[in-house]
Phi, psi and omega in degrees: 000134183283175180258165176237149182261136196260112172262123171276116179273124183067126176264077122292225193277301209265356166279301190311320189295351214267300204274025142296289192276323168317329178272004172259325191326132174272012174260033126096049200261138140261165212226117172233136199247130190209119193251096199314326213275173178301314185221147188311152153055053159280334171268229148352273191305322197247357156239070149268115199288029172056032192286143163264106199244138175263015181097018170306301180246065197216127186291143242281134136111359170312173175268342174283017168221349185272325201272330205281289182334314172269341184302337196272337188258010128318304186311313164322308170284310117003278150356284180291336167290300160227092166064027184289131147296125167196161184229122189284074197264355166107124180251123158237148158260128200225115167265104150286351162249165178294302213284002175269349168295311192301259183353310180281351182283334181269340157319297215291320235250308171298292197312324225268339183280324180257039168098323173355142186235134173069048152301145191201131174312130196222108169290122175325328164308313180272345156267343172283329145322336178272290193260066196298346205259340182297082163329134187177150162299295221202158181210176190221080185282168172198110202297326173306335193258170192199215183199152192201183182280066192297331155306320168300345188267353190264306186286312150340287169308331171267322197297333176299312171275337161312292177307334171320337232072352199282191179224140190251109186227143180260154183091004203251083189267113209261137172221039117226181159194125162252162151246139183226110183057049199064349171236231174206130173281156204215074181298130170210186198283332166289348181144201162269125188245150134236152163216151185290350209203092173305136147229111184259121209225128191195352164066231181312347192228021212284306189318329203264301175317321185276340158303343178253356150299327191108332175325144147269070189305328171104315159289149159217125168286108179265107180271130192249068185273148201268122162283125190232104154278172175220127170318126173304162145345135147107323203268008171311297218297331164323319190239134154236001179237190155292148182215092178273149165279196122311115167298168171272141167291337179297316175211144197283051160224177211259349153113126180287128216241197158210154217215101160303126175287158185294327196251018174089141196069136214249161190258171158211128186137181012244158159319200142169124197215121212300107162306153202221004208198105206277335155252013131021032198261016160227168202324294187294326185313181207170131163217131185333299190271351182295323164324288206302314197284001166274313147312339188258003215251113172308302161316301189304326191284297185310293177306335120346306195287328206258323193245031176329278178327302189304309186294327155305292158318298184304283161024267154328300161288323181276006190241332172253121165327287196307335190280330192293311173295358164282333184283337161278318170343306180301359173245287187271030197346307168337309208298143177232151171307334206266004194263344174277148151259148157313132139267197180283230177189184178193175204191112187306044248266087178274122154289149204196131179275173194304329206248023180094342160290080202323152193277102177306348187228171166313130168227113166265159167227101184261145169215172180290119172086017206178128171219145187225081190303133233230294196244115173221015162008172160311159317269068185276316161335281210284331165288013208275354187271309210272289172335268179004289156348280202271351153305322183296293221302333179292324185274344162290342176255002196280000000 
């Protein structure tokens, strides 16, 4: 059988892991990988809070929910073969209301529907044995998630598909793309690629590859950036788990939480507040054309109108300490402004439909000779081995 050559658009988590399970493939696939930035995984994958997310809340037979369960005890297992820092250290959710209790029975429900193993009910006594500083009706643990390196799982991961034979080339910011002859040339700032077989993991840009593709996606990467603090010295001690809220039904993010680091010491955060900038990672960038296609993008207006309030407070918040340390307050009462340090940030590459509704689940697009990741949100990290999977088996049908 000759071989056919496979081009991956981005080496974050989910290009590398995809040119990973393609450079093992027994159909005689070569694998070449082309990545704007000088070096892998810079974006998304290395601005994150390094969660091991098990499937808690992603509804039952979803593709987020089938993938994220196994992805995770892949991921793990990945780790410990080679040498990745990580830790199972264990999650609770925390209902501070009557009406956030109703919600976590129903969280507990989900877990418990999409496999999660050894979830426990937590009666404020028994979450404060975990968690003394933590306030709460009720908690939820949930012992499977942990936290791990991900950039190390990214260095892993390219150092892998190299040994495969594949090839990783950086600096390769690609603005064109035809079909030629069944496959396709591939104009990039390193040079001219061909391959029989697209695959676009391409993140923040993916809605624009797949438009140089020729797609009508239908989609727009809308960005969302997340603002991230750090406990000071001395105040670690405050978390000894992941220490989450009950999310809101108002809106599809999960509420600023806190997160023991890989590297010693806990994060708290992030928002998430609508970006002006698709890398956007401090307060102020901006760029001309994302602003505009985000403004002119009809969905973005609509999704404003239904989250008016929230999307102000996310804001708000992402611009005041004080407003930020009142939303941990609801967890940590204790917790003080003078107790944040600046962290980093991140930026969200959210897919958001025409009529403003975010797209909730993993969204692919196959087409001959092409498969195209459209949407991969949390917890696409921690599934990325498992995604991977199912992208091998579309470009195999492809």
């Amino acid at each position: 059988m000759p071989e056919r050559r496979v081009a991956v658009i981005g080496a974050g988590i989910i290009g590398l892991a995809t040119a990973f399970r393609l450079s093992r493939s027994a159909r005689n696939l070569s694998v070449i990988v082309l990545e704007k930035e000088p070096q892998v995984a810079l974006h998304q994958s290395s601005h994150n809070s390094g969660v091991l997310h098990a499937g808690l809340y992603y509804r039952p037979g979803s593709l987020k929910a089938r993938l994220a369960v196994t992805g995770i005890r892949q991921m793990t297992d990945f780790c410990r073969r080679h040498g990745v820092a990580h830790d199972i250290c264990g999650k609770i959710v925390v209902a501070t209301s009557q009406e956030e209790v109703g919600r976590l029975r129903n969280l507990h429900e989900r877990g418990r529907r999409n496999g999660l193993s050894d979830l426990a009910w937590l009666e404020p006594q028994a979450m404060r044995e975990r968690e003394p500083y933590v306030e709460g009706l009720a908690a939820l643990h949930v012992p499977e998630e942990g936290i791990v390196d991900f950039p190390a799982v990214c260095r892993a991961l390219a150092r892998l598909v190299v040994e495969a034979g594949g090839r990783i080339v950086t600096g390769a910011e690609v603005t064109r793309l035809t079909r030629d002859h069944g496959g396709w040339r591939i104009v990039t700032t390193a040079g001219d690629f061909s391959a029989e077989l697209l695959v676009n993991c391409a993140g923040l840009y993916s809605d624009r590859i797949a438009a140089l593709a020729g797609e009508r996606v239908g989609v727009r990467i809308v960005p969302f950036r997340g603002q991230y603090y750090r406990l000071r010295d001395g105040r670690e001690t405050l978390i000894r788990h992941l220490v989450y809220p009950v999310p809101s039904p108002a809106f599809p993010f999960l509420g600023v939480h806190f997160t023991r680091l890989i590297g010693g010491g806990v994060e708290a955060g992030p928002n998430a507040s609508l970006a002006f900038k698709r890398e956007g990672y401090k307060r102020l960038d901006f760029s001309l054309r994302d602003a505009a296609e985000t403004i002119a993008f009809g969905g973005m207006w609509r999704f404003v109108a239904r989250h008016a309030r929230v999307v102000a407070e996310e804001t708000w918040q992402s611009l005041s300490r004080d407003r930020f340390c009142r939303a941990l307050q609801r967890l940590v009462p204790s917790i003080s402004s003078d107790d944040l340090v600046d962290g980093g940030a991140g930026v969200r590459a959210q897919a958001m439909l025409p009529d403003g509704r975010l797209a909730d689940d993993f969204l692919f697009m196959e087409r001959p000779g092409a498969v195209h990741v459209l949407n991969a949100p949390s917890p696409a990290a921690t599934a990325s081995l498992t995604i991977a999977d199912e992208i091998a088996r579309r470009v195999e049908r492809a």
